[in-house]
N, C-alpha and C positions, 0 to 999 in steps of 0.2 A: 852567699851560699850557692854551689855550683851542683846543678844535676851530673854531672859528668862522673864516672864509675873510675876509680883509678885500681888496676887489675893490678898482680904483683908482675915480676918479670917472670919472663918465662924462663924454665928450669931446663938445665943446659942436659940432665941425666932426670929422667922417672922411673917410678917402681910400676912393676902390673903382675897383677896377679891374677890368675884364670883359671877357672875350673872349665877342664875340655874333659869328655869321654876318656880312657885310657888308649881305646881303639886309635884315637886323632892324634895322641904324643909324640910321635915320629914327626908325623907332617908340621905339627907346632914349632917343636923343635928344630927343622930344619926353617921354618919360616923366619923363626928370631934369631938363626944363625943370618940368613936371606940378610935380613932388615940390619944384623947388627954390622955385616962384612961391606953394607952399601949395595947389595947386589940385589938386580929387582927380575931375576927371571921367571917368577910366575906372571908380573905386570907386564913383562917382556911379552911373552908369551898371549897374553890376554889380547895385547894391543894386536899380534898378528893373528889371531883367531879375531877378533872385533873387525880388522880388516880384511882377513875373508870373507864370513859373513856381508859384508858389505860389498864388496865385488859378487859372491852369489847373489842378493839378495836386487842390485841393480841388472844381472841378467837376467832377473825373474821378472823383473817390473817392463825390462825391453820387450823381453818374450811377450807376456799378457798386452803389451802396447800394440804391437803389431798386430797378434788375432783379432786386436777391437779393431783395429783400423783394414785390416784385411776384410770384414764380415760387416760393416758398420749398418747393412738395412736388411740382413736376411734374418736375424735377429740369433746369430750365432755369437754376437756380442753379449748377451744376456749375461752369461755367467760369469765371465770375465770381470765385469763393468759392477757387476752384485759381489764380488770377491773384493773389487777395490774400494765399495763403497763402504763392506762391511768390516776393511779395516781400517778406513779412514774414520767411521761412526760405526760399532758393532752394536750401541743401543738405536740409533736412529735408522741404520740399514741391515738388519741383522741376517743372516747367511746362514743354511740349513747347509751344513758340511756333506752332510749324504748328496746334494746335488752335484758336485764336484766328482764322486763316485760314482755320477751316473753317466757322467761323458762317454762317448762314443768314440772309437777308434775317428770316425769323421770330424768331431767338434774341435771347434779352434781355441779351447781352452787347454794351454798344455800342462796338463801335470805329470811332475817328473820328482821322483826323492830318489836321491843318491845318500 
């Protein structure tokens, strides 16, 4: 006798059926056009939003590298250094976000939202 699961094959066609808001029927509807035509531009899409992100997201981490390393003993590194900690561990270094709000036009933390 064999532990081994034998699965059926897989179905070449499935049914699905979904209850979406009325609001969302459009969007559904052009998704499982999307999906049935082979076309994937919302994933299209996602991948170059997920790769911007990722290009802003390593100029941010250059930026904040530099004002630590420009400041490293006047202790203008502080809040930068408390920013990375607290999203490397936000339970083990946790970050009061009003400190970020209190930077000074002089401090070498740069915060910038476009």
């Amino acid at each position: 006798m064999s532990n081994v699961t034998r699965l059926p094959p897989h179905a070449k066609i499935i049914h699905v059926e979904a209850e979406i808001p009325i609001s969302q029927r459009d969007e559904f509807n052009r998704a499982v056009i999307d999906i049935i035509a082979g076309e994937r531009p919302r994933m299209d899409a996602l991948d170059r939003d997920v790769a911007a992100i990722t290009r802003w997201a390593l100029e941010a981490l250059k930026a904040i590298e530099t004002a630590i390393h420009s400041h490293p003993t006047t202790g203008g590194a502080r809040r930068p250094v408390k920013f990375l900690a607290g999203l490397y561990n936000g339970q083990h270094y946790p970050l009061d976000l009003t400190e970020l709000g209190a930077s000074t036009q002089s401090s070498p933390m740069p915060v910038s939202i476009t």
